[in-house]
C-alpha positions in Angstrom: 101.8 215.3 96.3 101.3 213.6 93.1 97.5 211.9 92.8 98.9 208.3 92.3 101.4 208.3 95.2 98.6 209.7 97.1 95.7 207.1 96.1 98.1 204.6 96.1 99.3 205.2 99.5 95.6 204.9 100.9 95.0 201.7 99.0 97.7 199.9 100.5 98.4 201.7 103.3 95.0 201.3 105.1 94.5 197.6 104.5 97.8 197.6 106.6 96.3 200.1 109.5 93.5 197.8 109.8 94.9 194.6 110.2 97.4 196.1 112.5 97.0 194.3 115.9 96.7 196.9 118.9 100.2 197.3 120.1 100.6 196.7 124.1 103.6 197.9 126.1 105.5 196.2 128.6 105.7 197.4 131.8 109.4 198.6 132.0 110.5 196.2 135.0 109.0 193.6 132.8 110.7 194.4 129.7 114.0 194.5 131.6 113.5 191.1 133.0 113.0 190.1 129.8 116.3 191.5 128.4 118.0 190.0 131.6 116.6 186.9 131.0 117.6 186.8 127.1 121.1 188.1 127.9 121.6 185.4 130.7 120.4 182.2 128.0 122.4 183.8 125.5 125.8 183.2 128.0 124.4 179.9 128.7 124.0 179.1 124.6 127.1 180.3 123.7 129.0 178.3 127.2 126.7 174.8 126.0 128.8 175.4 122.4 131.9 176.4 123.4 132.2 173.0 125.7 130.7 171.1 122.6 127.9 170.1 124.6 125.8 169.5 121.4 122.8 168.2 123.0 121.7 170.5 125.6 122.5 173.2 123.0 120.2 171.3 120.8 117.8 171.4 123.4 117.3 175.1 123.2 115.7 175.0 119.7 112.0 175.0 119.8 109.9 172.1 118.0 107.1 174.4 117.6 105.9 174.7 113.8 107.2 177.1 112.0 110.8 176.8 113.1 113.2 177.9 110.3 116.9 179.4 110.7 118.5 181.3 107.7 122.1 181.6 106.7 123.0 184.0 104.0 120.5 184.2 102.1 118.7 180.6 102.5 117.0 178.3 104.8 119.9 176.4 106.5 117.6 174.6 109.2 113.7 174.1 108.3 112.9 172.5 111.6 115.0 172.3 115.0 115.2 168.1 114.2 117.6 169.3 111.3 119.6 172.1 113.0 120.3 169.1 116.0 120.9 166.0 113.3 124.0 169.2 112.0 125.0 169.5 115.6 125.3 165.6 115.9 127.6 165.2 112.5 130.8 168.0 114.3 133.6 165.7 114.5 134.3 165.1 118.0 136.2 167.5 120.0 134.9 170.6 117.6 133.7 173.1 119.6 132.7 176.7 118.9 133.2 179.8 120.6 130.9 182.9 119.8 131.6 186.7 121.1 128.6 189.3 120.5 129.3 192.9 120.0 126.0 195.5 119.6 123.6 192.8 121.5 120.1 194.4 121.7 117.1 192.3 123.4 114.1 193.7 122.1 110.9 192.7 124.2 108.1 192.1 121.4 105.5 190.5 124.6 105.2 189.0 127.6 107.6 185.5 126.2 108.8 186.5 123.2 111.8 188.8 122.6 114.2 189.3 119.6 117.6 189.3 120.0 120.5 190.9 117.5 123.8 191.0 117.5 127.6 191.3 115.3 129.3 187.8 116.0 132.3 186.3 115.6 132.7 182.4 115.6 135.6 180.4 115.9 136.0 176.7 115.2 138.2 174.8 117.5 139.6 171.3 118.0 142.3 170.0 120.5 144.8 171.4 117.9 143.0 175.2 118.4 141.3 177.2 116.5 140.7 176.3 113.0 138.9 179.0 110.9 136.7 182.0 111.7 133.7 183.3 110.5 131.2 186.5 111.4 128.5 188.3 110.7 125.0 189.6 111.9 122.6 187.5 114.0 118.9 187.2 114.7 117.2 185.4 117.2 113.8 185.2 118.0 113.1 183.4 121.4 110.0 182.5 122.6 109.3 181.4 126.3 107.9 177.8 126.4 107.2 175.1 129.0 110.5 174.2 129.8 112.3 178.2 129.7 113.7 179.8 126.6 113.5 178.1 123.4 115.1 179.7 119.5 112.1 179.6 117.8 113.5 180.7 114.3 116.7 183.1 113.4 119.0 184.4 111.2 122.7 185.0 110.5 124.6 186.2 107.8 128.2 187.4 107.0 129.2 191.2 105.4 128.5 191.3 101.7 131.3 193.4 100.1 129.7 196.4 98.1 130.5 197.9 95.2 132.3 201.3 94.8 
């Protein structure tokens, strides 16, 4: 193994090792109440948009610092007051309907848990649906006073590649 890669490895790579918090696994009937539990507020999130139900949807964004949501490549949504002032401005009788494909729930600790998924989102009004988009999505949900809150995410659509 060249010298550098080798000294430089320990250099940065042990600064890493020690800051590393321990790690501490979930019991398994805890993680998979966890997934349950993620899966299940997920259905709810996605019913809450699809009836255009704006403000209990808005309600499941956490307040805590720290909140940001991502789109493509920037922050969209810097706290959850801005994601639910975007929610407010839909024109009435938008709603949006959301399919997952791929959904994994990872537990990260007892109340927190990550969530990913492919999407596909469709705009709709009384005339139908009016444009399409999908992508990837993040979530990270984090189990407050008051149940599941989105404490910070991202989404993004397929970037075409070169040959």
């Amino acid at each position: 193994m060249n010298r550098a890669i080798l000294l430089g490895s320990i250099t940065f790579g042990l600064p890493a090792v020690a800051c590393r918090q321990p790690t501490t696994e979930l019991p398994q009937a805890h993680a998979e109440a966890i997934r349950d539990s993620i899966r299940t507020v997920s259905d709810h999130f996605r019913r809450l948009s699809s009836n255009a139900q704006w403000d209990s949807l808005g309600a499941m964004y956490s307040d805590a610092p720290g909140f940001r949501f991502l789109e493509s490549g920037s922050v969209q949504y810097a706290t959850a007051g801005a994601l639910r002032a975007a929610l407010a401005q839909l024109p009435s009788g938008v709603s949006l309907t959301t399919t997952y494909r791929d959904l994994d729930v990872d537990p990260v600790r007892p109340g927190v848990a990550v969530m990913s998924a492919l999407f596909e989102t469709t705009f709709r009004d009384s005339a139908g649906p009016q444009f399409s988009f999908g992508g990837a999505v993040t979530v990270l949900w984090v189990h407050e006073t008051d149940g599941w809150r989105i404490r910070g995410g991202h989404s993004s659509a397929p970037v075409p590649r070169g040959p």
